[in-house]
N, CA, C and O atoms as a GROMACS GRO file, in nm:
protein
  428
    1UNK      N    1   8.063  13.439  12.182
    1UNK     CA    2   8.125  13.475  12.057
    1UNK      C    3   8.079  13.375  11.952
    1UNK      O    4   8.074  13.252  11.965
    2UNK      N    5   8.043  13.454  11.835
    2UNK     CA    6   8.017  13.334  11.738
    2UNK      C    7   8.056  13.347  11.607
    2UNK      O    8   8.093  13.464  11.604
    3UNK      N    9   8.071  13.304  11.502
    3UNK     CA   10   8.106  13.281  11.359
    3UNK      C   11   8.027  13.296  11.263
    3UNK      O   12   8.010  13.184  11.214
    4UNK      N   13   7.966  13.376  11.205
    4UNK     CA   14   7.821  13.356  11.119
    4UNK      C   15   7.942  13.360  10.974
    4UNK      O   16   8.029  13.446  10.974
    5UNK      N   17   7.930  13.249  10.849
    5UNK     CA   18   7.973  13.260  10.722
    5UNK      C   19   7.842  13.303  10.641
    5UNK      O   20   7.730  13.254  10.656
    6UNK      N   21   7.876  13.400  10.556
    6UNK     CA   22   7.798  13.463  10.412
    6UNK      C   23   7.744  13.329  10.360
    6UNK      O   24   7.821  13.237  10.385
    7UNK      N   25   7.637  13.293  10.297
    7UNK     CA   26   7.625  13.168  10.188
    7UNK      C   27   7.724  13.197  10.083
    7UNK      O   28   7.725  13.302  10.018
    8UNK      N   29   7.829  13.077  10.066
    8UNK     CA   30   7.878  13.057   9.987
    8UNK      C   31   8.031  13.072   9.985
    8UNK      O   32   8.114  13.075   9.894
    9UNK      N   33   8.038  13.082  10.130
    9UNK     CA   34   8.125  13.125  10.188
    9UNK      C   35   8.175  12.956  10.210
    9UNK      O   36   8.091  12.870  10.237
   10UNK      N   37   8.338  12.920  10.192
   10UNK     CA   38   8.370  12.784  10.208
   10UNK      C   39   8.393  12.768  10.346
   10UNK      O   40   8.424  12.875  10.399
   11UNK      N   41   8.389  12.643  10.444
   11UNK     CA   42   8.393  12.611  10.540
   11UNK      C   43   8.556  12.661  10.615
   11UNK      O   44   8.655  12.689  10.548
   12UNK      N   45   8.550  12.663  10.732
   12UNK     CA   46   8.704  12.696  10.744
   12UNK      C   47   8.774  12.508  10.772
   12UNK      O   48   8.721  12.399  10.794
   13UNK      N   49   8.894  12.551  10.757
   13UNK     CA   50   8.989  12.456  10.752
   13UNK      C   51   9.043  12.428  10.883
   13UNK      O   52   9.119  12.504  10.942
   14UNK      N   53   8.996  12.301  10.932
   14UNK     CA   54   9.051  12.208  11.040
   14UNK      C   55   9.176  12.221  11.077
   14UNK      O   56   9.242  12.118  11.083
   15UNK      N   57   9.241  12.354  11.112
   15UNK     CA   58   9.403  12.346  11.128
   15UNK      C   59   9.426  12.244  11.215
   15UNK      O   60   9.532  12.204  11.168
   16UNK      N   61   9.403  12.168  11.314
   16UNK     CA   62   9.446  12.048  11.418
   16UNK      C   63   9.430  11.966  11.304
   16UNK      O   64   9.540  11.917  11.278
   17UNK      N   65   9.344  11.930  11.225
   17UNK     CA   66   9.358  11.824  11.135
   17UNK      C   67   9.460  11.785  10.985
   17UNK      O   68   9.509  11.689  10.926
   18UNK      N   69   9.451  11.913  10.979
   18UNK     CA   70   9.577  11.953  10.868
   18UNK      C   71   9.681  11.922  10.954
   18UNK      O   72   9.741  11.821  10.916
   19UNK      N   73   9.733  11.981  11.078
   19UNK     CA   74   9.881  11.942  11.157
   19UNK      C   75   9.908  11.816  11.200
   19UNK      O   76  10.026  11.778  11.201
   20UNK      N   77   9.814  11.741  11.238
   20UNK     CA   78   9.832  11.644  11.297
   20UNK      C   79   9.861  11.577  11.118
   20UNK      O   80   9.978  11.552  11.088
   21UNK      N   81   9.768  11.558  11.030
   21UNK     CA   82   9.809  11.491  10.914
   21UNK      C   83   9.933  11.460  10.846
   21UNK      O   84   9.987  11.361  10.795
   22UNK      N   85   9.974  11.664  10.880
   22UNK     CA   86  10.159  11.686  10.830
   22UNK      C   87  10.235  11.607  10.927
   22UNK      O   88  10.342  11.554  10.898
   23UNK      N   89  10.172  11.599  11.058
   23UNK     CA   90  10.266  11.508  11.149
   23UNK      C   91  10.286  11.383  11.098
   23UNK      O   92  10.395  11.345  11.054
   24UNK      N   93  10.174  11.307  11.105
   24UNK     CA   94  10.158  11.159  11.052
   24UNK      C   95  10.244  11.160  10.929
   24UNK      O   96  10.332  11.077  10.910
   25UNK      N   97  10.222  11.230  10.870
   25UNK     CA   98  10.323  11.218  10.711
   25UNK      C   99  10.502  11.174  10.743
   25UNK      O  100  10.580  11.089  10.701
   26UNK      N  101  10.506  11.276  10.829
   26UNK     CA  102  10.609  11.332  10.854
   26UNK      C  103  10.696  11.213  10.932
   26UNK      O  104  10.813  11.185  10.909
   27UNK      N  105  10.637  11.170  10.998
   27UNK     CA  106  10.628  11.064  11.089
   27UNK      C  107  10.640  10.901  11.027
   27UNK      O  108  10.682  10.807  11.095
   28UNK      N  109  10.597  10.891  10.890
   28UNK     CA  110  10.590  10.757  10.815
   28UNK      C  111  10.708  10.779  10.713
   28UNK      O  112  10.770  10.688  10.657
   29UNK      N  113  10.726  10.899  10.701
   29UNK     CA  114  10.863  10.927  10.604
   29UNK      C  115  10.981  10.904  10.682
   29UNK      O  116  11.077  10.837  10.644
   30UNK      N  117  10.969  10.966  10.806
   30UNK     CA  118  11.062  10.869  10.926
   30UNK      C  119  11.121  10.720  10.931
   30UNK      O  120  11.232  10.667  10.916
   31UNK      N  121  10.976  10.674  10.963
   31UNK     CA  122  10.994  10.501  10.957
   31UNK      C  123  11.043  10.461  10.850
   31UNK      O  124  11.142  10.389  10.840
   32UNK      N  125  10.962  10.513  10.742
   32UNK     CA  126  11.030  10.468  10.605
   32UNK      C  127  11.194  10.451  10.572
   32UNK      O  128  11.248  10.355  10.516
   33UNK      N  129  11.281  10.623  10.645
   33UNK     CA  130  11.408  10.611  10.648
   33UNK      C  131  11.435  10.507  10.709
   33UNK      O  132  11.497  10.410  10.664
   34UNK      N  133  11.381  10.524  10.835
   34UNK     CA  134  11.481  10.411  10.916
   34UNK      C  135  11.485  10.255  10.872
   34UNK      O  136  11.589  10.190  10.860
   35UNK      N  137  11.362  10.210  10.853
   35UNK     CA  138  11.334  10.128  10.790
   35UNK      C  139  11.439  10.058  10.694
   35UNK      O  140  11.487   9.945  10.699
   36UNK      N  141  11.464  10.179  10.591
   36UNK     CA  142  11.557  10.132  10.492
   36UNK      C  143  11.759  10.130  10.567
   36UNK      O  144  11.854  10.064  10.524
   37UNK      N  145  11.755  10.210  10.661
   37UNK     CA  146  11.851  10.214  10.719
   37UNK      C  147  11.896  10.115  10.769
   37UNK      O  148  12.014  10.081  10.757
   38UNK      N  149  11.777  10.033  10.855
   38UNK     CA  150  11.773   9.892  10.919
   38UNK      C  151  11.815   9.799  10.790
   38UNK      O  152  11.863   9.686  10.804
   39UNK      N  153  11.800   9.836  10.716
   39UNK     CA  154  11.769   9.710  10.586
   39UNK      C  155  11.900   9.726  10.482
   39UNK      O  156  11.928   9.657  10.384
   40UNK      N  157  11.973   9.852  10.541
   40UNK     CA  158  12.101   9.818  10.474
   40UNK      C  159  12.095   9.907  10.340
   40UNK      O  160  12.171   9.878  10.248
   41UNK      N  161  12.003  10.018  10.328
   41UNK     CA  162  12.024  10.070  10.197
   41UNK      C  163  12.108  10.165  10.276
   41UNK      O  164  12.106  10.168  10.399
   42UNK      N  165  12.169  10.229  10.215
   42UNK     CA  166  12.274  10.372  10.298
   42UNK      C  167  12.250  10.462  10.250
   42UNK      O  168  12.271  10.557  10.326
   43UNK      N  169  12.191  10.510  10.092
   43UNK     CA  170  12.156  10.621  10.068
   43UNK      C  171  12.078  10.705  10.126
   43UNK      O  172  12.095  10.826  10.116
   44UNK      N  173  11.942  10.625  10.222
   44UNK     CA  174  11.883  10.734  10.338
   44UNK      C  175  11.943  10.826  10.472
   44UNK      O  176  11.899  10.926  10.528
   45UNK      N  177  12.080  10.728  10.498
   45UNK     CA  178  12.152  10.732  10.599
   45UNK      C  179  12.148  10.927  10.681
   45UNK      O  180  12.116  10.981  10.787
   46UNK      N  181  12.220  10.977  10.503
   46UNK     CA  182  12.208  11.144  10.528
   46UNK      C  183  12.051  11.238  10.586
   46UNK      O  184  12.034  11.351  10.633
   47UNK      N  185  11.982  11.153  10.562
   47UNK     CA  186  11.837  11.218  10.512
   47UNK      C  187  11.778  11.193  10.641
   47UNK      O  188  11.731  11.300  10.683
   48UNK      N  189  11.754  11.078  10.742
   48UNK     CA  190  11.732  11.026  10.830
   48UNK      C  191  11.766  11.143  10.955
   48UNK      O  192  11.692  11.137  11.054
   49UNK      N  193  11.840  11.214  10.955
   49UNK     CA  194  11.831  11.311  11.132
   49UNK      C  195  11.753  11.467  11.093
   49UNK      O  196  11.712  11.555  11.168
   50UNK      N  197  11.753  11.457  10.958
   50UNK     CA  198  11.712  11.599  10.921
   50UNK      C  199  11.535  11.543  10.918
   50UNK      O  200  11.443  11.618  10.950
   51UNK      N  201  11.519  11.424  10.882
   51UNK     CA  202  11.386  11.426  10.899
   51UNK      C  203  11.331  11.432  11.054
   51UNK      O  204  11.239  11.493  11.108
   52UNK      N  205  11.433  11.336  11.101
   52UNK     CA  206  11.378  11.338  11.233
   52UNK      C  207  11.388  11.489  11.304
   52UNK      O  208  11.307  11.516  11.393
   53UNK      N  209  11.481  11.578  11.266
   53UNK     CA  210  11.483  11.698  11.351
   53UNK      C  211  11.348  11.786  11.314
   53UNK      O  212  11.273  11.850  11.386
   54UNK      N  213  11.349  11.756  11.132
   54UNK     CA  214  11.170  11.799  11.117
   54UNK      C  215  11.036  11.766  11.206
   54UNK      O  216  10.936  11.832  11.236
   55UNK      N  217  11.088  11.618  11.237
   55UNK     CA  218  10.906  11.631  11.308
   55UNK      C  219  10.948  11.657  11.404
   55UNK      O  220  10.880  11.751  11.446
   56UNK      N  221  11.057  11.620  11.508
   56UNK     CA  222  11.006  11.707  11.621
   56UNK      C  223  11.024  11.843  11.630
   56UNK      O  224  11.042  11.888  11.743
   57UNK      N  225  11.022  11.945  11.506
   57UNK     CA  226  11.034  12.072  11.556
   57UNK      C  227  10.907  12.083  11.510
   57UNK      O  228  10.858  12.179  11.569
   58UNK      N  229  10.834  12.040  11.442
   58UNK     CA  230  10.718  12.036  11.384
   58UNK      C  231  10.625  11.992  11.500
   58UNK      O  232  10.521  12.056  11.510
   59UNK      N  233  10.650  11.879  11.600
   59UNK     CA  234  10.542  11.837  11.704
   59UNK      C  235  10.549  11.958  11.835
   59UNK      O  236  10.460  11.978  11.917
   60UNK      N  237  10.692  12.036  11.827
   60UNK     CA  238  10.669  12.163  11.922
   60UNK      C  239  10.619  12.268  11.917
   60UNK      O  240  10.575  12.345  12.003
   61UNK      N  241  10.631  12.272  11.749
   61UNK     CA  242  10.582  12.397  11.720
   61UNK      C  243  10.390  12.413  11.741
   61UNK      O  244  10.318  12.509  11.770
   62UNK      N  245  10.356  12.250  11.705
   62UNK     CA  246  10.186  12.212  11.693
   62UNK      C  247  10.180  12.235  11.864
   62UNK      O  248  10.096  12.317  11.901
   63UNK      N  249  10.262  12.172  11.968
   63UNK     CA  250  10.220  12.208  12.099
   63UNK      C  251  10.241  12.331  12.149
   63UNK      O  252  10.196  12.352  12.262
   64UNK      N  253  10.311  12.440  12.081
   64UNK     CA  254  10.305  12.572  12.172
   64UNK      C  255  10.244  12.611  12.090
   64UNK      O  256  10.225  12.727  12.127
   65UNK      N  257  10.170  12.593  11.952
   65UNK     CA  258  10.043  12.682  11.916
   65UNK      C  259   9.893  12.643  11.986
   65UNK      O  260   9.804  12.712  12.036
   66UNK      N  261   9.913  12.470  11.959
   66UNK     CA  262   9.771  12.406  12.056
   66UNK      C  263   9.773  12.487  12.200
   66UNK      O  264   9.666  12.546  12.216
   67UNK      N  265   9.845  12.502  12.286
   67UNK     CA  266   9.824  12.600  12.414
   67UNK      C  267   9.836  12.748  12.387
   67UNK      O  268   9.827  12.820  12.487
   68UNK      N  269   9.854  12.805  12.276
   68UNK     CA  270   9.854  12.913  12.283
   68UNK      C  271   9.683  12.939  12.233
   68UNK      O  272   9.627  13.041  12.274
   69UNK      N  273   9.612  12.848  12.149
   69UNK     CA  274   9.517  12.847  12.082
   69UNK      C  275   9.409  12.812  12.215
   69UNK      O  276   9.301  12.870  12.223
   70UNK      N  277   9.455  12.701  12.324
   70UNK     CA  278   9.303  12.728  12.439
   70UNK      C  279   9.357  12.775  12.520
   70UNK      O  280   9.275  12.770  12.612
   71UNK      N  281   9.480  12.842  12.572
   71UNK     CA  282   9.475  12.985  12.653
   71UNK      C  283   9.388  13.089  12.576
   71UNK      O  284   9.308  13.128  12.661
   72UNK      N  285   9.362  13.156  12.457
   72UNK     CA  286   9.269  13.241  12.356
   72UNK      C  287   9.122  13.158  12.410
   72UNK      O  288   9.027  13.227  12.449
   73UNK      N  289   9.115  13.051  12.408
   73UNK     CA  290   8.961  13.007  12.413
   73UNK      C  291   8.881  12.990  12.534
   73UNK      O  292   8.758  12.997  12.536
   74UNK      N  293   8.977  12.960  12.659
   74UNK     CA  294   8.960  12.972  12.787
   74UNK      C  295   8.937  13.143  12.816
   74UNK      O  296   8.861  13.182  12.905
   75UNK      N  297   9.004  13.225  12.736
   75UNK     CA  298   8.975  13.396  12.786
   75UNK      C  299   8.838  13.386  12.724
   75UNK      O  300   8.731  13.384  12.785
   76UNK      N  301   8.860  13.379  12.578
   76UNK     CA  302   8.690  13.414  12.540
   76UNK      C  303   8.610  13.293  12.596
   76UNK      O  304   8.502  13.350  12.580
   77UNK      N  305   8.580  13.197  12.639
   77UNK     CA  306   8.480  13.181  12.744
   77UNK      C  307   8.454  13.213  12.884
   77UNK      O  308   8.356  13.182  12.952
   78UNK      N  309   8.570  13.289  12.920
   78UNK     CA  310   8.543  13.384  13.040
   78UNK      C  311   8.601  13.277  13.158
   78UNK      O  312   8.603  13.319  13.274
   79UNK      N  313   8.643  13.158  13.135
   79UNK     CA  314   8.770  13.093  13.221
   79UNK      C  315   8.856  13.115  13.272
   79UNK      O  316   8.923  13.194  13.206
   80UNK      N  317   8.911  13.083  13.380
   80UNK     CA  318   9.030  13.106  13.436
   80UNK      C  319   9.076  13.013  13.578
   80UNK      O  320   9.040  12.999  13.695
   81UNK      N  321   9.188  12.954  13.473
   81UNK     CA  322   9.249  12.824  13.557
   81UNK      C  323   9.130  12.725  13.490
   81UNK      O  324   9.052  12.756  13.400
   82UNK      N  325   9.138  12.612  13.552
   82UNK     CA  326   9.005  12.541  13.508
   82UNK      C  327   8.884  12.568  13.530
   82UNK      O  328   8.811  12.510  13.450
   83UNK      N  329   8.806  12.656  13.635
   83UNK     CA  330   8.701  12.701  13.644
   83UNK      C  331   8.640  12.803  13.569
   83UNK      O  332   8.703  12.907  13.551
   84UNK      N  333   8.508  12.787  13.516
   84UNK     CA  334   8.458  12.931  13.456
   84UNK      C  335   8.372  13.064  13.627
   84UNK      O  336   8.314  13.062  13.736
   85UNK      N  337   8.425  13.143  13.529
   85UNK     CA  338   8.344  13.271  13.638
   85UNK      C  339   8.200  13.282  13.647
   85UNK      O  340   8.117  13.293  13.556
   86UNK      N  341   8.179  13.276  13.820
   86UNK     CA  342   8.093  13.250  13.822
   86UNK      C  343   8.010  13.383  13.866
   86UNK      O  344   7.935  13.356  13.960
   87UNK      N  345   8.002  13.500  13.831
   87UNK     CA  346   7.960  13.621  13.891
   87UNK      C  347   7.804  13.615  13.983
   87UNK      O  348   7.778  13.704  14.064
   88UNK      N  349   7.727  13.523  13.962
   88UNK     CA  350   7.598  13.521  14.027
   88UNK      C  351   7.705  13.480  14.189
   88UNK      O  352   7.709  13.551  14.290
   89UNK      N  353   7.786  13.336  14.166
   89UNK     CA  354   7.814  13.273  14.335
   89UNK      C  355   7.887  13.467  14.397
   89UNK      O  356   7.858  13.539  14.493
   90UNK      N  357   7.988  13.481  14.281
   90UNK     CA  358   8.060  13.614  14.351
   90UNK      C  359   7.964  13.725  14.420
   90UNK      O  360   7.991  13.787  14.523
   91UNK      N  361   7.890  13.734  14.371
   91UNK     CA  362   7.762  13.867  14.404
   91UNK      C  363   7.706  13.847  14.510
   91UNK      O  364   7.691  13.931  14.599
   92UNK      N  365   7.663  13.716  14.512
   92UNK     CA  366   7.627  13.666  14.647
   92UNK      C  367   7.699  13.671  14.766
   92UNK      O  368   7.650  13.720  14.868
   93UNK      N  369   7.868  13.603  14.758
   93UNK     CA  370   7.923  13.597  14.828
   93UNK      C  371   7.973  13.773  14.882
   93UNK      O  372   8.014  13.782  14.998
   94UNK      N  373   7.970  13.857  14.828
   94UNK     CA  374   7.979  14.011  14.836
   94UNK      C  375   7.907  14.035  14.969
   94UNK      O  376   7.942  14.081  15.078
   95UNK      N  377   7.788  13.984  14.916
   95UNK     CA  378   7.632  14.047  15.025
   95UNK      C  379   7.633  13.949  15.126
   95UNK      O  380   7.561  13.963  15.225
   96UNK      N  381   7.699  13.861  15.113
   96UNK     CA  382   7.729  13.806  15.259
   96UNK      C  383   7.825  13.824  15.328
   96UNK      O  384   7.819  13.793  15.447
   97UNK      N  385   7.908  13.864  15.288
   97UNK     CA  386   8.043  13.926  15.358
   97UNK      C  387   7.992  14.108  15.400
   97UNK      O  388   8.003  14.172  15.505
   98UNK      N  389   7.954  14.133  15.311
   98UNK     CA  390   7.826  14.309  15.340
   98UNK      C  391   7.773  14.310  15.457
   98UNK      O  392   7.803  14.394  15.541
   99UNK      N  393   7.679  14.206  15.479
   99UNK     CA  394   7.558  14.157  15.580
   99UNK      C  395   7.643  14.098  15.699
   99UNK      O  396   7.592  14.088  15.810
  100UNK      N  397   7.785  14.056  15.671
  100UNK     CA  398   7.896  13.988  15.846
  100UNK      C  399   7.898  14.135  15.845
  100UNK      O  400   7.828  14.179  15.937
  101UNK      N  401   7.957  14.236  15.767
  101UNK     CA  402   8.013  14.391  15.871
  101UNK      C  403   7.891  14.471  15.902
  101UNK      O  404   7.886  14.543  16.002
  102UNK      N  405   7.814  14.460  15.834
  102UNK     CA  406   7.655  14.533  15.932
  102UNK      C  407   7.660  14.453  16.074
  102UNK      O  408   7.685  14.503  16.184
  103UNK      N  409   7.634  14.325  16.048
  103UNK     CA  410   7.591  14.281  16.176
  103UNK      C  411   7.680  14.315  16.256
  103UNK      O  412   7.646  14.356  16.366
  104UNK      N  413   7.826  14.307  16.221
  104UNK     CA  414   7.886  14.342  16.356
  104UNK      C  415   7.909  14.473  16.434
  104UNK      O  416   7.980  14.509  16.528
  105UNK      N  417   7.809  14.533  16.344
  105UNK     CA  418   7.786  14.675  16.406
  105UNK      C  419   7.877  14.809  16.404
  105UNK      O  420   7.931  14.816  16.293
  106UNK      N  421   7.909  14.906  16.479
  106UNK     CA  422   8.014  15.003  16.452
  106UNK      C  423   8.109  14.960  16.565
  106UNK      O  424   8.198  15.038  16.599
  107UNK      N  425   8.095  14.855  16.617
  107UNK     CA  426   8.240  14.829  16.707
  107UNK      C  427   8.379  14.907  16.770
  107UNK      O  428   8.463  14.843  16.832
   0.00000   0.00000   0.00000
């Protein structure tokens, strides 16, 4: 499978790099609360579980799309489980299992 873009056509967009970025963001606005929490300001106090409930619904949501995204990439390379298919070993192995019931004759 492949991708051919038109000239002039803009590059596509790094979604792992965009998510992981919103993570990191997401993630320093965190510290930042707590930070100030540690330090005695109290006005973050409210703001502090709603952020935190943001990133981690945000880091589950990036891990059940990341596996939903190479289960899709493991099918289109013709994978399954960790091994790719190997139809030449299978074909072979056919005609040798073919060639055990000849030999053993009409029994």
């Amino acid at each position: 499978m492949s991708i051919h873009f038109a000239a002039g056509d803009e590059d596509p967009v790094d979604l792992a790099e965009v998510t992981e970025t919103l993570l990191r963001e997401a993630a320093e606005e965190l510290a930042r609360a707590l930070k100030k929490v540690k330090d005695g300001t109290l006005a973050d106090v409210k703001k502090t579980p709603a952020l935190a409930r943001d990133l981690r619904d945000a880091f589950e949501l990036m891990q059940e799309e990341r596996g939903r995204f190479d289960k899709l990439r493991k099918q289109a390379a013709g994978t399954v489980g960790t091994r790719a298919l190997d139809f030449s070993a299978a074909r072979d192995e056919i005609g040798r299992r073919l060639a055990c019931l000849r030999d053993a004759g009409e029994g």
